[in-house]
Backbone as a chain_set.jsonl record, in Angstrom:
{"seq": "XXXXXXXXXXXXXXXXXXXXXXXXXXXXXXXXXXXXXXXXXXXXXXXXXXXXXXXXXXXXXXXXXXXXXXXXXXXXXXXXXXXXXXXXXXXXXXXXXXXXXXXXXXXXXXXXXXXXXXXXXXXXXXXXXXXXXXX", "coords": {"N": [[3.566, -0.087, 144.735], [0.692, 1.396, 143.197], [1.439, 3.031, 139.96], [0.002, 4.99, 139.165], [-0.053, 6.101, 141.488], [0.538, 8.967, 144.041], [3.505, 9.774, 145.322], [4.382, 11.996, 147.214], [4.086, 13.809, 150.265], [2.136, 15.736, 150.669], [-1.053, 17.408, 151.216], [-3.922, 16.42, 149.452], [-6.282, 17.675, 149.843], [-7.693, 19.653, 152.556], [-9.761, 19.096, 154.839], [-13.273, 19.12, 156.68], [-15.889, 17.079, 156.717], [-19.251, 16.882, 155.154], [-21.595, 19.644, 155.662], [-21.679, 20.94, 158.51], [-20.554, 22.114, 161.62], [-21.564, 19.765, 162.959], [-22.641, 17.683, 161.342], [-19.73, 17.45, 160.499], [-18.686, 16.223, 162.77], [-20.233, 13.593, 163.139], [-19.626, 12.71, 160.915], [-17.263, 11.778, 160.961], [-16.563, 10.799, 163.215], [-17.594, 8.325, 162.495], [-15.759, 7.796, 160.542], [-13.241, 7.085, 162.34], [-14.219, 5.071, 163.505], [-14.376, 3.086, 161.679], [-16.72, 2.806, 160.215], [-17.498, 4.585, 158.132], [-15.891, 4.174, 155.295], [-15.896, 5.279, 152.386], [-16.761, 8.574, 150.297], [-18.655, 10.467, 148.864], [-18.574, 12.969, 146.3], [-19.297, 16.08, 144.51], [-17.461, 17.57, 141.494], [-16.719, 20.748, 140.798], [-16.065, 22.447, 137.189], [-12.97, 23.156, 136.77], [-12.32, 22.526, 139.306], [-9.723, 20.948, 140.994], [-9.17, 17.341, 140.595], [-9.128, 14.13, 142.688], [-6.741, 11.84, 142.841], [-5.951, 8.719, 143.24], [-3.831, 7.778, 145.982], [-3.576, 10.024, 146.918], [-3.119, 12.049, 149.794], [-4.965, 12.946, 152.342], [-6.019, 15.568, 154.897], [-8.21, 15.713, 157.398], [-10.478, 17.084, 159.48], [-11.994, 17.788, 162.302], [-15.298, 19.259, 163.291], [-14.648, 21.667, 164.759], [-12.558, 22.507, 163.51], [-9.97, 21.503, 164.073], [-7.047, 18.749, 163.776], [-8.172, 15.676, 162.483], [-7.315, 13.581, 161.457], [-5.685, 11.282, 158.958], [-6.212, 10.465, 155.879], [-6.156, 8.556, 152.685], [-6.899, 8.179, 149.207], [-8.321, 5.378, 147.605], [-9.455, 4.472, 145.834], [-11.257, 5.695, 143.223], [-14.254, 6.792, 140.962], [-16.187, 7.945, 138.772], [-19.541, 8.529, 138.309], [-22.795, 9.306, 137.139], [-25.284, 10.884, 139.395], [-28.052, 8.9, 139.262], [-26.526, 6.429, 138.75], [-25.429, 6.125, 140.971], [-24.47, 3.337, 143.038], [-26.453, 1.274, 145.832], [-24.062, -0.899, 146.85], [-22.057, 0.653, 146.359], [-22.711, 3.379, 147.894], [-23.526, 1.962, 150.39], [-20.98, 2.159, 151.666], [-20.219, 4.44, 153.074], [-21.152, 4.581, 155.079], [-23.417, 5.832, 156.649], [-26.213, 5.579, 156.784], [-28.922, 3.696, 156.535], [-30.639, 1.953, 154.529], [-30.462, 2.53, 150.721], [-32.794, 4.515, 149.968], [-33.067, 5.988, 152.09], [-30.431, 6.92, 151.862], [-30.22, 8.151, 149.673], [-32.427, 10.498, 149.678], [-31.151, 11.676, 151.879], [-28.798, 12.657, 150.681], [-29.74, 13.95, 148.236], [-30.864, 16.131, 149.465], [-28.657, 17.549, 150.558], [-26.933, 17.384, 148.027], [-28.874, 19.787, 147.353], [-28.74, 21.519, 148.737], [-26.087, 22.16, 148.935], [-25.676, 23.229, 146.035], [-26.963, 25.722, 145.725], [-25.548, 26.619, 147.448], [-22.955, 26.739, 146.189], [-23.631, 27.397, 143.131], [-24.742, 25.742, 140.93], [-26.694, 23.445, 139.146], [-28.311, 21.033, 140.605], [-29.17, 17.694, 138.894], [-30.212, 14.273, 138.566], [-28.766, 13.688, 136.361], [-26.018, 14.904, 136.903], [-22.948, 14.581, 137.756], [-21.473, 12.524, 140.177], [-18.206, 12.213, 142.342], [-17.288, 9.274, 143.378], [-15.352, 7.861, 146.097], [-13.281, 5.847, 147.483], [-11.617, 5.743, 150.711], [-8.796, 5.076, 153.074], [-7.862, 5.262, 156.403], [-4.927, 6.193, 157.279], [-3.391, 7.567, 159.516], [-4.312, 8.421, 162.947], [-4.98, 11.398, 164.299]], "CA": [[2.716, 1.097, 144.652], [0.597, 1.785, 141.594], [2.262, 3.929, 139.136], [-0.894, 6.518, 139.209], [-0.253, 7.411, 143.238], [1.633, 10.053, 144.041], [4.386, 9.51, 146.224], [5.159, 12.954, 147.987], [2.975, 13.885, 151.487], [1.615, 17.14, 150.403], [-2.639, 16.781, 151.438], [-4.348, 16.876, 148.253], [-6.98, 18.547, 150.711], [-7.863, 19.699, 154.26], [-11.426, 19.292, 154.755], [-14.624, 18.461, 157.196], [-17.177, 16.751, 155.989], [-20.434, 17.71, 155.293], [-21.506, 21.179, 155.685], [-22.291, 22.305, 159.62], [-19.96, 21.543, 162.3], [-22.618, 18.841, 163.868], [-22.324, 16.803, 160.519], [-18.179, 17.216, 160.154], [-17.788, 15.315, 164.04], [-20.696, 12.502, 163.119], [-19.186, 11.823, 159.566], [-15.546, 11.791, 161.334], [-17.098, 9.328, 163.958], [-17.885, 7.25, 161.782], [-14.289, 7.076, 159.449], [-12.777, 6.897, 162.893], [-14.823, 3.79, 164.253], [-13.942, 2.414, 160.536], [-17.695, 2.411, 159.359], [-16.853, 5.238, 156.978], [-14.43, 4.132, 154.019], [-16.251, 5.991, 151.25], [-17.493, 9.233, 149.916], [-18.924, 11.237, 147.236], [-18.461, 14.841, 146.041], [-19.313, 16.794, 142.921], [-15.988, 18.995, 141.683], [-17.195, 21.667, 139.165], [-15.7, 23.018, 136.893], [-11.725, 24.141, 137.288], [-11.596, 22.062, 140.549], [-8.819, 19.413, 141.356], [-9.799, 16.018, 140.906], [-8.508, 13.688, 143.94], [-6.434, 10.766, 142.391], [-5.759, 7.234, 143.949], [-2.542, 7.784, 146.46], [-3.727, 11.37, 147.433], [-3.799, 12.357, 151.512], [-6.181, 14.443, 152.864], [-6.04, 16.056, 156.182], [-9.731, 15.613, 157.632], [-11.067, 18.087, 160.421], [-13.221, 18.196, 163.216], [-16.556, 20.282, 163.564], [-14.054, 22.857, 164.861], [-11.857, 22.535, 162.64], [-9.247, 20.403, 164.457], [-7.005, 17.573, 162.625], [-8.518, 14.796, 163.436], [-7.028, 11.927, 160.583], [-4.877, 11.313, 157.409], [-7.002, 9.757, 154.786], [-5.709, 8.112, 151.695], [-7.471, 7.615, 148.584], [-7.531, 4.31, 147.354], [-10.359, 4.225, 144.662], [-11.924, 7.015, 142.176], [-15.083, 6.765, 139.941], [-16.983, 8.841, 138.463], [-20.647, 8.144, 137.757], [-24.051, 10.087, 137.496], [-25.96, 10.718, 140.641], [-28.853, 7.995, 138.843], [-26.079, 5.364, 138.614], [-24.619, 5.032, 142.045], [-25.562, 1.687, 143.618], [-26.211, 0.702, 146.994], [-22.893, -1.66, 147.201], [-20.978, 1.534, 146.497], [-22.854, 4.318, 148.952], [-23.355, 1.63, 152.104], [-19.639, 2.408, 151.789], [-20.294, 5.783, 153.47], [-21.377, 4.103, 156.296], [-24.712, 6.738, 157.139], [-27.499, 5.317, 156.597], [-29.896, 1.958, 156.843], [-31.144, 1.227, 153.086], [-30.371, 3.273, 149.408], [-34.255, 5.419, 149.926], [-32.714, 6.524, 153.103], [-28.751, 7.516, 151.585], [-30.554, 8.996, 148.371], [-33.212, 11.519, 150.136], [-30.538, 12.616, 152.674], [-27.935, 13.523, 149.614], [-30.297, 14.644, 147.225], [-31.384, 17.351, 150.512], [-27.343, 18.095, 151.134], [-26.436, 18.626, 146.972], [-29.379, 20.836, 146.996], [-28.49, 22.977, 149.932], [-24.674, 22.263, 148.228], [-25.837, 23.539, 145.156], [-27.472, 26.578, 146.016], [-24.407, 27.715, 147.935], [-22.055, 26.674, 145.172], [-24.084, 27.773, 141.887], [-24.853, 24.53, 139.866], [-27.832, 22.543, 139.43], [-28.273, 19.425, 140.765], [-30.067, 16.868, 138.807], [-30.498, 12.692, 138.733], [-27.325, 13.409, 135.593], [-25.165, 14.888, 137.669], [-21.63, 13.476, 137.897], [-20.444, 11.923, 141.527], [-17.144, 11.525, 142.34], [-17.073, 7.977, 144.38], [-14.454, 8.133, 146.233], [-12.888, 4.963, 148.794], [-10.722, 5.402, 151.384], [-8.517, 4.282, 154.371], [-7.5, 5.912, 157.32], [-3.397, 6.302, 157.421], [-3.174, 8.02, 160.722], [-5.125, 9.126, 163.225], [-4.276, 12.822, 165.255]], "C": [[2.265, 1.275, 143.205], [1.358, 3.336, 140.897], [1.257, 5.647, 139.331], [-0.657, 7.361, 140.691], [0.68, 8.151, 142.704], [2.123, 9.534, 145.665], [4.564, 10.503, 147.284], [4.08, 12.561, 149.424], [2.366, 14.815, 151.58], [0.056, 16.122, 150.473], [-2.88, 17.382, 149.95], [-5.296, 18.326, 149.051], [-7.028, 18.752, 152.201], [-9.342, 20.294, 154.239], [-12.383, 18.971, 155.897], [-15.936, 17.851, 156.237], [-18.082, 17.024, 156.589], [-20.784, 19.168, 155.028], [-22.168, 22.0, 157.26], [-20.892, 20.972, 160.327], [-20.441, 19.998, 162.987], [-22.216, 17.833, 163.058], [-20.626, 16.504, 160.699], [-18.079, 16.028, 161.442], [-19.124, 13.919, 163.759], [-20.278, 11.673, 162.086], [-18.086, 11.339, 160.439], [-15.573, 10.677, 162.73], [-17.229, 8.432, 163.604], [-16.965, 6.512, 161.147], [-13.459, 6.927, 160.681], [-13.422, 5.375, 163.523], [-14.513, 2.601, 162.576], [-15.5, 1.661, 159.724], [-17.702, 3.356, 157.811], [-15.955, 5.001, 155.619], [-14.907, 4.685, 152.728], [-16.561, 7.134, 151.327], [-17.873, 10.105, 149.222], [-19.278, 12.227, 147.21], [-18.896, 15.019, 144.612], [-18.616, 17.807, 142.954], [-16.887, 19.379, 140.48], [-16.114, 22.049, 138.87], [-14.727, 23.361, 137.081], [-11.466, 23.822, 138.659], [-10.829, 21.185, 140.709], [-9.695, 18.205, 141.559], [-8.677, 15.393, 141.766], [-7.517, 12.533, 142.885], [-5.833, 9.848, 143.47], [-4.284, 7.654, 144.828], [-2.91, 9.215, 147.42], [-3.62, 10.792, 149.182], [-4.384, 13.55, 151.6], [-5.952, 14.494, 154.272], [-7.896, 16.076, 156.425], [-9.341, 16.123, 158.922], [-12.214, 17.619, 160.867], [-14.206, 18.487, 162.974], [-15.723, 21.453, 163.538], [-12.866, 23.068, 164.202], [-10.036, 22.056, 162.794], [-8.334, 19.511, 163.722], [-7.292, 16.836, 163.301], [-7.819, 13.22, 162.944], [-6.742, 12.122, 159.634], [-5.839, 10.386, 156.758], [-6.334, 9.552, 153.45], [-6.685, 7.832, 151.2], [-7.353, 6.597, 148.108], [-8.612, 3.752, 145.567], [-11.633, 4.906, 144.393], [-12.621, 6.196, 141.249], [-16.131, 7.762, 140.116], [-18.491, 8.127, 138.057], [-22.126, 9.479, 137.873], [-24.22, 10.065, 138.42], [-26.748, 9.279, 140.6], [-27.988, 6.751, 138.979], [-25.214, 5.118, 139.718], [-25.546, 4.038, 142.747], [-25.616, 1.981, 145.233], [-24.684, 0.137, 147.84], [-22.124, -0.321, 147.275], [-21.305, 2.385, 148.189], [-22.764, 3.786, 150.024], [-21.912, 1.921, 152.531], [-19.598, 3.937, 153.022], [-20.404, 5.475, 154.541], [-22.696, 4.671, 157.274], [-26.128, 5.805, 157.219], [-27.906, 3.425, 156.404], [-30.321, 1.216, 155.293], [-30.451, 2.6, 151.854], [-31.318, 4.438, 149.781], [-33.677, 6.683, 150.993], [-31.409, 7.763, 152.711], [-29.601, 8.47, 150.164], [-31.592, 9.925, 148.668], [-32.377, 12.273, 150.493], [-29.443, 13.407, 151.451], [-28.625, 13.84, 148.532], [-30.848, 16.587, 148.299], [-29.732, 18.083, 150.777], [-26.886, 18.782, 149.786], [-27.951, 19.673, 146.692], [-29.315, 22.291, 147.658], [-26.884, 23.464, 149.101], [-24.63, 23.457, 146.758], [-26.261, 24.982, 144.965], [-26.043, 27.876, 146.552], [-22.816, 28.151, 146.611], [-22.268, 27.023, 143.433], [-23.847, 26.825, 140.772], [-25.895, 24.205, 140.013], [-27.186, 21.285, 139.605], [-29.469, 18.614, 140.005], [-29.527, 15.374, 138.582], [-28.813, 12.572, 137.536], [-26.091, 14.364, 136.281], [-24.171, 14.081, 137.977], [-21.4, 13.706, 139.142], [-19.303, 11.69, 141.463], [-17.214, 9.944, 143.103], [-15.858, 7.728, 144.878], [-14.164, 7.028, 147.702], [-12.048, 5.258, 149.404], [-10.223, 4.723, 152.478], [-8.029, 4.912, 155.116], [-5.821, 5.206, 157.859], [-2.746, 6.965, 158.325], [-4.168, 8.47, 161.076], [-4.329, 10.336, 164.393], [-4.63, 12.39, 166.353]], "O": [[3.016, 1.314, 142.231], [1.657, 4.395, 141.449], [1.607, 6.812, 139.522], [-0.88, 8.529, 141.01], [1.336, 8.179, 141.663], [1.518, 9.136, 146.661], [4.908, 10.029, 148.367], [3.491, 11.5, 149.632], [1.855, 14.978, 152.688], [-0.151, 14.959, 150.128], [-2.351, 18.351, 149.406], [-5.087, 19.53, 148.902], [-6.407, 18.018, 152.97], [-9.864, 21.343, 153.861], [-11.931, 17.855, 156.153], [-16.62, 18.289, 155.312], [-18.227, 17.312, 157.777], [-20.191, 19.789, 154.146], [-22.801, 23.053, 157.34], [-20.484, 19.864, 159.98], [-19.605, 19.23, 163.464], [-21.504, 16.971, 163.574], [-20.274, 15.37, 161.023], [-17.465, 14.989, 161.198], [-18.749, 12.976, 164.456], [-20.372, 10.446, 162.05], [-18.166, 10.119, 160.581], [-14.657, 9.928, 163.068], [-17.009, 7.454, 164.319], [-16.943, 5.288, 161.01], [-12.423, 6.447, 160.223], [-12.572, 4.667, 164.063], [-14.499, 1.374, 162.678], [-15.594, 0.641, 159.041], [-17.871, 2.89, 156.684], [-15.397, 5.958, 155.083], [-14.095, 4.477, 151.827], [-16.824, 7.374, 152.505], [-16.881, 10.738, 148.86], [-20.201, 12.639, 147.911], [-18.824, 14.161, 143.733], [-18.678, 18.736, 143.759], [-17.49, 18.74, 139.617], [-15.177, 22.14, 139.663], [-14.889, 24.314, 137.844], [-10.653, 24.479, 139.311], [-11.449, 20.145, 140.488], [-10.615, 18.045, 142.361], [-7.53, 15.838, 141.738], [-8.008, 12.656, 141.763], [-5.284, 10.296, 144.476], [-3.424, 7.906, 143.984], [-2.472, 9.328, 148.565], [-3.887, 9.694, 149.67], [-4.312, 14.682, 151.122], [-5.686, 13.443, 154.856], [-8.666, 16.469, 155.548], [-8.283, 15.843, 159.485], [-13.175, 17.174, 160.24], [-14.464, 17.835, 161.962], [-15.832, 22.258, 162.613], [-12.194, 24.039, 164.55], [-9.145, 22.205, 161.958], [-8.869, 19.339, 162.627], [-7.017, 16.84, 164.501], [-7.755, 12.169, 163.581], [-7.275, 13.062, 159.044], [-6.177, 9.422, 157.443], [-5.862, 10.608, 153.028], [-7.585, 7.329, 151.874], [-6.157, 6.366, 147.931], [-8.389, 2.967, 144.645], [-12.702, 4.82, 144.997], [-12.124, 5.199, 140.725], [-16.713, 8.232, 141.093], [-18.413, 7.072, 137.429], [-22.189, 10.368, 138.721], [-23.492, 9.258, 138.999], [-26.473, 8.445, 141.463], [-28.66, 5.795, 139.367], [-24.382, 4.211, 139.699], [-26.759, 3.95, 142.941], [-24.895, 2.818, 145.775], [-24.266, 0.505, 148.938], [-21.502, -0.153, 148.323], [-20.659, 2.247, 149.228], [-22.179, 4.401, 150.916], [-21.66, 1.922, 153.736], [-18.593, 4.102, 153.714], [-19.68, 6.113, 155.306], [-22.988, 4.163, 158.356], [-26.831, 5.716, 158.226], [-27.259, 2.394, 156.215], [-30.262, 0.001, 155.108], [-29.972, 3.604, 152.382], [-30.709, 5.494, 149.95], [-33.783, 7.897, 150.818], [-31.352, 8.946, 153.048], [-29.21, 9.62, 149.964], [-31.867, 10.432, 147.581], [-32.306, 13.394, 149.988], [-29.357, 14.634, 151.402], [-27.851, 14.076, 147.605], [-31.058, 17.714, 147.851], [-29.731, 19.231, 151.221], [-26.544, 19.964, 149.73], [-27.929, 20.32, 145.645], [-29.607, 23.453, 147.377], [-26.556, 24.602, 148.765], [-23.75, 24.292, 146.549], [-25.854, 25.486, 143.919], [-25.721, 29.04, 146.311], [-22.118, 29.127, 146.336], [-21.352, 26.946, 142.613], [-23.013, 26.976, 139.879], [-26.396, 24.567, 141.077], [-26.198, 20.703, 139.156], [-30.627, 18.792, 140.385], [-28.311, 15.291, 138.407], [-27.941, 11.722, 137.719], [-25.039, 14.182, 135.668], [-24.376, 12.955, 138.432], [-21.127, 14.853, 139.496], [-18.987, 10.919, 140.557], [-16.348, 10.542, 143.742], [-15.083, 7.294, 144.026], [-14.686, 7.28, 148.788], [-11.067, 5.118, 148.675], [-10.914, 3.836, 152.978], [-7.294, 5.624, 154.43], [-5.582, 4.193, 158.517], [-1.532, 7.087, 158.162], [-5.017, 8.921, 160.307], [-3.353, 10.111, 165.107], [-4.376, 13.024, 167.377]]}, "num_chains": 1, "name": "protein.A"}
């Protein structure tokens, strides 16, 4: 085990992805069929960053458990500097044009609710994981 995990079983988080119930059960379709193994957040300010070893409890639409998630690999980069190789990781979408419209339309709705701007320098978390149980 690398030295940086953390050993205990405490969830770093308990989350859905996305932001409407509709999104949380198509992302969670997706890390359950094992096209999913990535994905990327922006923490502001005074929020917990995830580190490598973490579990997360992942939810439903309705807020359900649906799967243990382990992190397995953290980077940070601008919005401008994530690649392709990283985001197809997410598993959504058909080309880059496609993954970079739909999340430039999600941190702006994100952004709005959460009081930040979003622009092209904007730090991403990048975030890989693997699915360590499923409910």
């Amino acid at each position: 085990m690398d030295s940086t995990e953390k050993t205990n079983k405490d969830y770093y988080e308990c989350f859905a992805f996305g932001d409407s119930p509709e999104m949380a059960d198509e992302l969670l379709a997706l890390v359950l069929a094992g096209k999913k193994t990535a994905t990327v957040s922006i923490l502001l300010e005074g929020e917990q960053a995830p580190a490598v070893g973490d579990l997360s409890l992942v939810l439903d639409g309705h807020g359900t458990p649906a799967c243990v998630i382990k992190t397995v690999h953290l980077e940070t980069v601008k919005f401008c500097d994530l690649t392709w190789d990283m985001v197809k990781l997410e598993g959504e979408d058909e080309n880059f044009e496609q993954w970079k419209s739909g999340n430039i339309r999600y941190w702006t709705r994100d952004a709005a609710r959460r009081g930040y701007i979003f622009t092209s320098q904007t730090p991403i978390t990048f975030e890989r994981f693997e699915v360590v149980e499923i409910l």
